[in-house]
N, C-alpha and C positions, 0 to 999 in steps of 0.2 A: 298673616301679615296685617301689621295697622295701616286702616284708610287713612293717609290723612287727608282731610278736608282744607279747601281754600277759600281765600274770604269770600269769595262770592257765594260760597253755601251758609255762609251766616246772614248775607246782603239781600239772597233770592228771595222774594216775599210768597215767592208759592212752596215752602218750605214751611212744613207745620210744626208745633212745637215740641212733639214728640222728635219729628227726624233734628228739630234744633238741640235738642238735648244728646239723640246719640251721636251726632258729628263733636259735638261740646266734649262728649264724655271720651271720643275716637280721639281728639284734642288731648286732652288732657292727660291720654294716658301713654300716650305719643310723648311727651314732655315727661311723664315721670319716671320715662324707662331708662334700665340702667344699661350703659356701654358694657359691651360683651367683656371680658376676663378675656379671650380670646382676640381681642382687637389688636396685639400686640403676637409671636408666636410664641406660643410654649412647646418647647419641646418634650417630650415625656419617652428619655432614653434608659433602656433598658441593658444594666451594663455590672458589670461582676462586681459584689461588694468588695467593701475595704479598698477604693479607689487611694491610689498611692499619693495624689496630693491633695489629698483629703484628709491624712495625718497632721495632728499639730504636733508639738513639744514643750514641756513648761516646767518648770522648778524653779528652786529660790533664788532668791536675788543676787547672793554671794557668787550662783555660777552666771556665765555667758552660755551661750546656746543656739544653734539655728537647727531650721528644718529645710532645708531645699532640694529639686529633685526637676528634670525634665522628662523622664519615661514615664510610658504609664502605667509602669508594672515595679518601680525602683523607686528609693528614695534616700538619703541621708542624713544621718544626725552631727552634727559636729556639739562638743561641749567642753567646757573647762572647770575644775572642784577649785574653788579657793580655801575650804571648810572641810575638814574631814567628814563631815555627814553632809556634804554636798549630793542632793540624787535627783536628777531630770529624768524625764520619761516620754518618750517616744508616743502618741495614746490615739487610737481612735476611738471616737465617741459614737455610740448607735443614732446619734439624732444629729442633725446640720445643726448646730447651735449657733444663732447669731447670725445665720446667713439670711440671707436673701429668699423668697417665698417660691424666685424663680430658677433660681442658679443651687436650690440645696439636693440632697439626694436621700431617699425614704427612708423615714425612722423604722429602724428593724431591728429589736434588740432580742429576737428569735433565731438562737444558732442552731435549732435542731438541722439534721438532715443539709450539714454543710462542711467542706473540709476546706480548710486557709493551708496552702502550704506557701514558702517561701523561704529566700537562703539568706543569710547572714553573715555580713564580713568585717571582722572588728579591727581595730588599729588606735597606736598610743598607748600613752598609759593606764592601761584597762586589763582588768585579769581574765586570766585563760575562760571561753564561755563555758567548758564544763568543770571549772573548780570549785570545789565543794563548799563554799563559804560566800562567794560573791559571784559566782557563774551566773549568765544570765538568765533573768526570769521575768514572766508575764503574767500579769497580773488581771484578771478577772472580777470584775466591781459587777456583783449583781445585786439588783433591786428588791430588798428582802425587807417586810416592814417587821421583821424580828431584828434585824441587826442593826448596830451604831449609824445615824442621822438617815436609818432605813434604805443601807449597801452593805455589803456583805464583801470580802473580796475572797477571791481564793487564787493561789500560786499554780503558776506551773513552770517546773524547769524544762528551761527548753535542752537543756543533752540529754534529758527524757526523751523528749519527744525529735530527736535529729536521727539522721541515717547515720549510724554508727561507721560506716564503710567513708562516710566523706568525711566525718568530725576531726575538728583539728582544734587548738587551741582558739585560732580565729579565724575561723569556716564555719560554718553547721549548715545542712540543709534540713530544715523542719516541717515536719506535715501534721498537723491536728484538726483530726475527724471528732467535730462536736457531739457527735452520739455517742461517743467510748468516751473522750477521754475524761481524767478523773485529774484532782490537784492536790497536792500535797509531794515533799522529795520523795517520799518513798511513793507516789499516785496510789492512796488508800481514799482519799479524803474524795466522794461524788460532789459533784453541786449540780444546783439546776442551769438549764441553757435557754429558756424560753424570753427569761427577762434581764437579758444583758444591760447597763448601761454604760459600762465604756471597758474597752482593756488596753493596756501599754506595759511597752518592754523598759525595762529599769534602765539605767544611764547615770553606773559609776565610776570613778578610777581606783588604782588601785592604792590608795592611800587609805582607804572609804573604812569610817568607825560610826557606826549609827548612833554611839553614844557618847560621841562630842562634837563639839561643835569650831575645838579651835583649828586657828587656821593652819591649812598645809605649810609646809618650810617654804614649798613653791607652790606656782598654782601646776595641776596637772592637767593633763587635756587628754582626749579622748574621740573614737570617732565609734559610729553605728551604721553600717551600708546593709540595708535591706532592699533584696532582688526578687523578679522571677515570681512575683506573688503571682499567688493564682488560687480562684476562690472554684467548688466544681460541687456537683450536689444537685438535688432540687430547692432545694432553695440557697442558690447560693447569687443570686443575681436583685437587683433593688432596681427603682426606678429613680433615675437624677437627670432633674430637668435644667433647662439648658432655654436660653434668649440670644438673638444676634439682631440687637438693634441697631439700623444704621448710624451712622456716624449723626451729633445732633452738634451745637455750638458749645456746651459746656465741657469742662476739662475738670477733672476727678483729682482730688488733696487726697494724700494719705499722710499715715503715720505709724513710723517703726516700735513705738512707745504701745501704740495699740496692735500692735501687728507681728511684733518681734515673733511669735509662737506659732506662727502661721507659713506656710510654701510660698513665696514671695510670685512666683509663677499664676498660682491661685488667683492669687491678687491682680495682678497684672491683666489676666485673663476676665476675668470678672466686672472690670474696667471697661477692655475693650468690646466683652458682650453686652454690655448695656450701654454702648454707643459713643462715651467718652474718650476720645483718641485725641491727638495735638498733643498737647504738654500735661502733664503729670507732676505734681507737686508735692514731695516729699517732705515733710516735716522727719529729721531723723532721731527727735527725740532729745530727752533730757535723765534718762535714767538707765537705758540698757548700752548705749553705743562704745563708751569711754570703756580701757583699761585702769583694773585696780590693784591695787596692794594694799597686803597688810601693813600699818603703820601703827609700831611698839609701842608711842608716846601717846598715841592718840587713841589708842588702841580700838581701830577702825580700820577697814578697806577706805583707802581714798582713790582719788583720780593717779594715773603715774605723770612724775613729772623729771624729763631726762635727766636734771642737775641733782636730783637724791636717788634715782636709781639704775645703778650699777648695768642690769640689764637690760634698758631699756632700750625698746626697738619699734615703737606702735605708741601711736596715742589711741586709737580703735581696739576694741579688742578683738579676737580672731574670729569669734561666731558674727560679730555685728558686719564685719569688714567681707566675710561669705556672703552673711545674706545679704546684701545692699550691691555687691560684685551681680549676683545672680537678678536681682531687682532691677536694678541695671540692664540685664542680660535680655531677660524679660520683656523690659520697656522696647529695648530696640527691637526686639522680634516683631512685637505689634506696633511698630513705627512710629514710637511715642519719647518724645523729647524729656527729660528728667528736669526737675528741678530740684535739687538735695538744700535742703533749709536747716539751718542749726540756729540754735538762740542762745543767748546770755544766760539761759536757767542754768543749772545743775542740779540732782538728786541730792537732796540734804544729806541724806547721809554716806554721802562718800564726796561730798564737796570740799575742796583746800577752802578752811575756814576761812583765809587770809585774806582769798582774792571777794571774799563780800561785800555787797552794800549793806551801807546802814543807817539806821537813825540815829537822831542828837543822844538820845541814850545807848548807841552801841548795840542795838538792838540788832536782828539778822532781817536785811528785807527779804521776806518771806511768801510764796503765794500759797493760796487754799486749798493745794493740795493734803491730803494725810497718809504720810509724812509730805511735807513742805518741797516744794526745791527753792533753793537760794539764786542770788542771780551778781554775777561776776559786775563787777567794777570797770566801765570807762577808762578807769586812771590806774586799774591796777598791772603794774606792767610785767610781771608774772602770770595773771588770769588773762591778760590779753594776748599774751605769747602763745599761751597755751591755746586757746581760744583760733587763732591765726592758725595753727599749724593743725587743729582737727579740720577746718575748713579744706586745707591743703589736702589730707589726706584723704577727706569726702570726695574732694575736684577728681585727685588720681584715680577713682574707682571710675569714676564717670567716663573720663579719657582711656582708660585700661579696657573699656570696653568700645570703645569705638564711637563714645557719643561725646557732643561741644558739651565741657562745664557748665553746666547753669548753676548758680547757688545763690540762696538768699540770707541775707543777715535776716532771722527770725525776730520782729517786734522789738527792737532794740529799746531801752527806757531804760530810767530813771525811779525803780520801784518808789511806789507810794502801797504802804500797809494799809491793810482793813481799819485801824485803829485813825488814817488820815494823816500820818505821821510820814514826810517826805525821808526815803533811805538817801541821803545826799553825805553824809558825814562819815564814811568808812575814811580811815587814817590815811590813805594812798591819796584821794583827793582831797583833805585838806590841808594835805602837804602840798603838793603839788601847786596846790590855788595860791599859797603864801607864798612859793617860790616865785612863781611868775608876777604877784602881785604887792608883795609885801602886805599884804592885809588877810585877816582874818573873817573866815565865815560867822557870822552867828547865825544861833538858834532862829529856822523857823518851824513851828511847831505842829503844822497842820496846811494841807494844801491850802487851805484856804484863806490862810494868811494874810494879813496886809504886806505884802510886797515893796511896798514902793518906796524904803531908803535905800539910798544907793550904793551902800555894800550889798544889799541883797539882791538887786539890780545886777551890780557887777560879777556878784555869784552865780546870778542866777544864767547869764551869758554864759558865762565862762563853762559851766557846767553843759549848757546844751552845744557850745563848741565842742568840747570834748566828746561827746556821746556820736556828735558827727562825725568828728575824725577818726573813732574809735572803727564806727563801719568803712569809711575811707580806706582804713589801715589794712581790713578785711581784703576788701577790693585788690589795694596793692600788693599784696601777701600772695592772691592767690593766682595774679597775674604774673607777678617775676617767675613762676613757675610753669601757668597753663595760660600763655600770651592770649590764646584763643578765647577763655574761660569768659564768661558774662556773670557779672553779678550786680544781683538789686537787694534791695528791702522788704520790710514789708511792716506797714506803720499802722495802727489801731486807732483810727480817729474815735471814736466815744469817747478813751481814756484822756484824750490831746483836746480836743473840739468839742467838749461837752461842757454845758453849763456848769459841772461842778470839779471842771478840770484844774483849776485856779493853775499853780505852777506849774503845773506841766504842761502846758499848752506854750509855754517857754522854752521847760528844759526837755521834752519829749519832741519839740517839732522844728529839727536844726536844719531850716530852712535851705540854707545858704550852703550847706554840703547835698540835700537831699535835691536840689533844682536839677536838672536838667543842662549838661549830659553828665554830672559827674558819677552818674551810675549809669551801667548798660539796658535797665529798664527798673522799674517800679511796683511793687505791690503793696494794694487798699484793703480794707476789708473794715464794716460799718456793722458788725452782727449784732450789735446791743441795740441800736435803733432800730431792727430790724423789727427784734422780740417783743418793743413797745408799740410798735406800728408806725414811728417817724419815719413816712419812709422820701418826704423829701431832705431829710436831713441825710438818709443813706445815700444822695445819691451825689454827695460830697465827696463820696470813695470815687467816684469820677472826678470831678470839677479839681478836687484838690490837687488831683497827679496832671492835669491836662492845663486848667487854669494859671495855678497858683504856682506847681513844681514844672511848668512848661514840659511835658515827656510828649511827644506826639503818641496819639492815639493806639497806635500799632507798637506802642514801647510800655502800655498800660495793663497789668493785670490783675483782678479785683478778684477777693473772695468773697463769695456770699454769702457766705457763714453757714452756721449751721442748728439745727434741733438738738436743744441739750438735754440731758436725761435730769431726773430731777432737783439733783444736786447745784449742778450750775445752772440750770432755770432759774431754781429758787434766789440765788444770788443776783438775778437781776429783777427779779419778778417773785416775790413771798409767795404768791396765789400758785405760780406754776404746776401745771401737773401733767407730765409728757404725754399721757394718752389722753386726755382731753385735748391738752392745747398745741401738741406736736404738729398732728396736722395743720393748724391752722397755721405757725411758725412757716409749712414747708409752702403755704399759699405765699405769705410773705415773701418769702426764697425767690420763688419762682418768680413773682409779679416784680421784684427786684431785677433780675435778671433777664425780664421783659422788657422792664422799660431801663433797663442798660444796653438794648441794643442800639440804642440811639446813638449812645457814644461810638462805635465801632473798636471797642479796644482790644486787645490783642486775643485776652482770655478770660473769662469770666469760670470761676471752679465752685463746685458746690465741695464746702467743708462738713463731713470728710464719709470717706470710704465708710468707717462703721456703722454710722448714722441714716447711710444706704440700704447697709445690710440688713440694718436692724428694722429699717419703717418700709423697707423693699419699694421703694421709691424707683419710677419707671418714667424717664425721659424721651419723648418720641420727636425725631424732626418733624413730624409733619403739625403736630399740634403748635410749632414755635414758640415755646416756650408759655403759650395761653392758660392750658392744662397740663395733667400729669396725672398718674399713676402711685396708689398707696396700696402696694400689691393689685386686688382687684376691685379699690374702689377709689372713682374717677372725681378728682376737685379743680376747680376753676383757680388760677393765680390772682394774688390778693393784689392791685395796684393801688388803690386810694389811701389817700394820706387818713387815716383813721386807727385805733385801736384796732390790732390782730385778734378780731374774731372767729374768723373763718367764715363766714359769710360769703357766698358766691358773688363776684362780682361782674352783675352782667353788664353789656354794650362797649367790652374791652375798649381799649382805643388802641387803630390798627398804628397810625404812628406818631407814636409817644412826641408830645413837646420838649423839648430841653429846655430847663429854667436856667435861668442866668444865674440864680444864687440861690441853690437847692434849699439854703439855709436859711430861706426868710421869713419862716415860721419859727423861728427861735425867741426867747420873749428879750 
């Protein structure tokens, strides 16, 4: 145990300078020592491999797909072929990839001396499991640096390996003992077992032609119920560790875009183990959720849309509308209030061309993603129909399960391209602008425009009226159905409130719809200042919704934003580099959310769930929000207004000042 010394041992003059040096030295090393990895619990449970919601699911884009499952021995695949060589796969992986340092369970890609059995119940459009052409098979990826990107795979059919006595078309019960068994239809073909890296069972329908690609007549669907696993052996058991932190003040964002392939349970559970309980904020994406069809003319999957087809019954499609039901399901099990978020994107390539914004050249406003998503029109009154009615259908899942609607219109705008080219000129609005006005928009060519004749003036209103009314519409849409239902916003001040916002600090911030009460509550989020280190300018995400948009404080909910991986760093920051400057971003985070407890507003969410997983970021009440947790090493939250270095910053202040106008460092 370290002495520590007290001043008086430095003060005492009968203290020589030798004993000065070792109380100095008993000092100093007092201060450099590191908080235990154990200051928090880890649990280290010992518990049978191949943990059932511990399976993901993944395939191409053409299909829909979920994984979800409440037992802990069962699981299910739902999936849909719109492509004749459509094939998702069921997969466990030997390593927690992407998870959390604390919540993963041991890398074991050693199947000697272990036997998986487990039964199997098929349904839909799926061929019989033991026919000889498309019967089901599992698939075996070992790590071989002879074989292609150094994996190897090898086959095994599972009516090989089923009790003949139960096998049915869609039954099988299967057991495979890793010491015997061999791969190939006829099982001639060995392989090695020591160095697994992942295996999964295939997930087709029976349309399935691996050497085409066009689309089915219809889509086909398909289901996978995997029971009853059970793993038996000496080695058949891993270690998966496990946190139950208590409850702390922040509330956890996810997203189904980054999540679609995942047990939504998982998620939920992971959540509530690391202490973030209250409200939960769903972003439900811009590329997995919608129903598609092939379109002849376009010859493309688009969105459906009921007036061109025939059988339409869903704007959701049937994996996204499972997993989001079960998500749902989830949240209310560990007593966590939903918030389901949609935005104006769509995945470019299955977007209705029509309902776009654009620039003066007709150009698509586009974001930076690859491939892009597009982002629906205000004025277009097809893309807002349709828009209105996914909203609707999100609310029902939420009410279907017994929870109040919450939904947010996700970052609603006025796209401005990378190129600084405002998307305002799609044909819907500048028709629409002539009708009501008898005048015509001109060219402006660049945010940062001179503005100031007054057709552009006039435009420039007219356009942020409309973007207001367009979430309005939202609102009322989803109320004539779920009276109950609460719905807000949620507005990006950098893009609105930043020096180099020029027009859209007009057309992106429609004041006069967004005030207080014409929404049921409000969300901010300031994450680009965050990554500079302005962080009196982030605390705008307060002032604006409290001051400016009048929301009382308990009607306020802010996102903190989040650590970007290199990609979008670099888009705000060229230098960025996640594993240098991550952490110092997640000091920013936290010392944001420190000195936002001053406002008392309703929720304060770190964005998002992967970002968690990925930096294993550890939130504790007791630290309130001071410090935190980078797996097992301990950092101080950044509060002063300066460049995000990471630098610790000591002599916190216990209670934050509130500035009258965060923004008065602005030039």
């Amino acid at each position: 145990m370290v002495y520590l010394p007290e001043a008086a041992d430095f003060t005492n003059p009968d203290v020589t300078e030798k004993q000065f040096k070792e109380k100095l030295t008993d000092l100093l090393g007092f201060l450099k020592q590191e908080f235990p990895a154990n200051s928090f619990d880890v649990k280290r449970n010992i518990v049978p491999r191949f943990s059932a919601d511990c399976w993901t699911v993944d395939g191409p884009r053409s299909m829909s797909f979920c994984i979800i499952g409440e037992d802990e021995d069962a699981f299910d695949v739902y999936f849909t072929s719109r492509r004749k060589n459509d094939f998702a796969a069921a997969i466990f992986f030997t390593e927690d990839l992407a998870m959390h340092k604390y919540l993963s369970y041991e890398k074991k890609g050693n199947f000697n001396n272990c036997t998986l059995s487990f039964s199997i119940d098929t349904d839909g459009d799926v061929p019989a499991i033991d026919d000889e052409q498309l019967g089901l098979v599992m698939t075996v990826v070992v790590n071989d640096t002879s074989g292609v990107n150094g994996q190897t795979p090898y086959y095994l059919r599972l009516a090989n390996l089923a009790d003949l006595e139960t096998l049915t078309a869609t039954h099988a019960d299967i057991t495979i003992d890793w010491n015997t068994v061999v791969s190939g239809y006829e099982q001639n073909i060995p392989f090695p077992k020591d160095n697994i890296q992942r295996i999964f069972i295939g997930c087709l329908t029976s349309g399935f032609d691996s050497i085409s690609s066009n689309p089915l007549p219809l889509p086909e669907s398909g289901e996978l119920h995997i029971s009853k696993i059970k793993c038996t052996g000496s080695n058949s058991t891993y270690i998966r560790k496990s946190l139950n932190i208590p409850q702390h003040t922040l509330g956890m964002c996810t997203g189904y875009d980054d999540s679609y392939n995942v047990n939504p349970l998982r998620l939920i559970k992971n959540c509530y183990d690391l202490g973030y309980r209250g409200f939960v904020n769903h972003y439900c994406g811009m590329s997995h959720f919608y129903d598609s069809r092939w379109d002849d003319l376009q010859q493309r999957f688009i969105v459906r849309k009921p007036d061109t087809d025939e059988l339409f019954d869903t704007y959701l499609n049937r994996e996204a509308t499972i997993w989001h039901k079960y998500f749902a399901k989830a949240a209310k099990k560990y007593f966590m209030k939903t918030i389901f978020s949609i935005s104006y994107e769509l995945y470019s390539e299955a977007a209705e061309l029509s309902w776009t914004q654009r620039d003066w050249s007709d150009n698509y406003g586009y974001t930076g993603y690859i491939p892009p998503s597009y982002l629906i029109s205000p004025c277009n009154v097809e893309g807002m129909n349709w828009l209105r009615s996914v909203f609707v259908e999100f609310a029902g899942i939420l009410s279907d399960e017994g929870l109040v609607p919450h939904l947010q219109v996700g970052e609603p705008w006025w796209w401005i391209n990378a190129d600084g080219k405002p998307c305002i000129y799609d044909y819907s609005t500048r028709v629409k602008f002539n009708d009501e006005t008898g005048l015509y928009a001109h060219e402006i060519s660049d945010r940062m425009s001179d503005i100031s004749s007054e057709i552009d003036q006039i435009y420039l209103k007219f356009l942020q009226r409309e973007l207001g009314n367009s979430v309005l519409s939202v609102k009322t849409a989803v109320k004539d159905v779920y009276p109950e239902a609460q719905v807000s916003t949620l507005f990006f001040l950098p893009s609105i409130l930043g020096e180099k916002s020029g027009l859209a600090s007009i057309v992106n911030y429609p004041v006069d719809q967004y005030k207080y009460p014409n929404l049921d509550f409000i969300q901010t989020e300031t994450y680009d200042w965050l990554i500079v280190g302005e962080f009196d300018k982030a605390l705008r995400g307060f002032t604006s919704a409290i001051d400016e948009l009048g929301y009382p404080a308990h009607l306020v909910h802010y996102l903190l934003g989040f650590v970007p991986d290199n990609f979008l760093g670099q888009i705000v920051n060229p230098e960025y580099r996640l594993e240098k400057d991550g952490p110092k971003v997640w000091q920013a985070i936290l010392g944001n959310a420190y000195l936002g407890k001053e406002y008392n507003v309703a929720k304060q969410y770190i964005w998002a769930y992967n970002q968690v997983m990925r930096d294993s970021l550890i939130v504790t009440p007791q630290d309130f929000l001071r410090q935190f947790w980078l797996a097992d090493e301990l950092y101080r939250s950044q509060t002063e207004e300066d460049v995000v270095t990471g630098t610790p910053v000591a002599n916190l202040p216990t209670n934050p000042s509130r500035p009258n106008q965060p923004e008065h460092k602005w030039p």
